[in-house]
N, C-alpha and C positions, 0 to 999 in steps of 0.2 A: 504494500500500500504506500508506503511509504517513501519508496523507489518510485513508483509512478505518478506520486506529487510533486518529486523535488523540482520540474519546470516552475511549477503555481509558487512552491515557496520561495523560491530563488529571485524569482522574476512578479509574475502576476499570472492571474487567471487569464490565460491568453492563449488562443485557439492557432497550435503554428501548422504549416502547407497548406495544399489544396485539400486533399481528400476529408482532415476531420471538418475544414471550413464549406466545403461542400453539403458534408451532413447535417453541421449546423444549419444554414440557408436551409434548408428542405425538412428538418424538425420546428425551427421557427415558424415557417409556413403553412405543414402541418397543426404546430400549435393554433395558430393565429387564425385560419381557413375552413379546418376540421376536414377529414380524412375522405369525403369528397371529392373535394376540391383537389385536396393533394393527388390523389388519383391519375386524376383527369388536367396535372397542371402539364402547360408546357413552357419549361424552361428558355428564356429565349439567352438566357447569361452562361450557360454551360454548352460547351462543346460549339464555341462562336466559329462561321457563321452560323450553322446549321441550326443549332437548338437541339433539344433534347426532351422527348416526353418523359419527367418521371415517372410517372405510374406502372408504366410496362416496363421499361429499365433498367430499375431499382431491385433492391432485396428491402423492403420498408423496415424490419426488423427495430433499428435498429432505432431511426426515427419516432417509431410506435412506442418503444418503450421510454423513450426519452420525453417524449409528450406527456405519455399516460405518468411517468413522476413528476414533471411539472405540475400537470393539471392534479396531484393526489397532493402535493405538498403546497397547493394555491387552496384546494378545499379545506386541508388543515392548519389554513390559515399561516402558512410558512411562506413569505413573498424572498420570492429566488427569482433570478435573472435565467433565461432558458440559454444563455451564453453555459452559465456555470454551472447546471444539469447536463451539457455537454461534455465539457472538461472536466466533472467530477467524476461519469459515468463508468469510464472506463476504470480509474483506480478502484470505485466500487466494486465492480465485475472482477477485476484482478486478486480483491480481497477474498469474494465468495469463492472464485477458480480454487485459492490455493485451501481455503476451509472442505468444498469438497474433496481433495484431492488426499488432504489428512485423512478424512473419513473413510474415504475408498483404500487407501494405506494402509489406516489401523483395520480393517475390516478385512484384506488381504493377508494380514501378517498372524491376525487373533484367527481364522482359517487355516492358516500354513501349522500353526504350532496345532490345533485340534486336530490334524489330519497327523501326526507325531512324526514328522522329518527335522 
């Protein structure tokens, strides 16, 4: 977790490349639209000239969840910027990966000694 903050503490909450500022732009939108719209948007700022329909493009995943914690932590009354439900996202996910990965660990290891090798 701690590893994957040290940008935010060092510096700021700041969204670095294209690819997570991309997701961002397309969770805010989502936020701001509702999951419609986003659908059915067509990007005319990605992939210049051309454009870009998100909807069929995408893996929404990712968007979706970052939404749906905005909008859980705006009904419990938690006012967060959807910038920093961005940039916090992943160190969260980093945190739970390595909790299950204990889990599946100790549950391999408590297995291995009841099987008596």
């Amino acid at each position: 977790f701690a590893t994957r903050l040290f940008s935010v503490l060092r510096f700021e909450s700041v969204i670095h490349e294209f690819d997570p500022y991309f997701n961002y732009r397309t969770t805010r939108f989502l936020a701001e639209q509702g999951f419609y719209k986003f659908h059915n948007w067509f990007d005319d700022r990605a992939w210049y000239p051309l454009g870009r329909i998100i909807g069929g493009t995408i893996y929404p995943g990712l968007m979706v969840t970052s939404a749906a914690l905005y909008r859980l932590m705006w009904l419990l009354n938690i006012t967060i910027d959807i910038r920093n439900v961005c940039v916090f996202l992943a160190p969260f996910f980093s945190s739970l990966t390595t909790l299950v990965t204990y889990a599946l660990t100790k549950e391999i290891h408590v297995s291995y000694i009841d099987l008596g090798c």
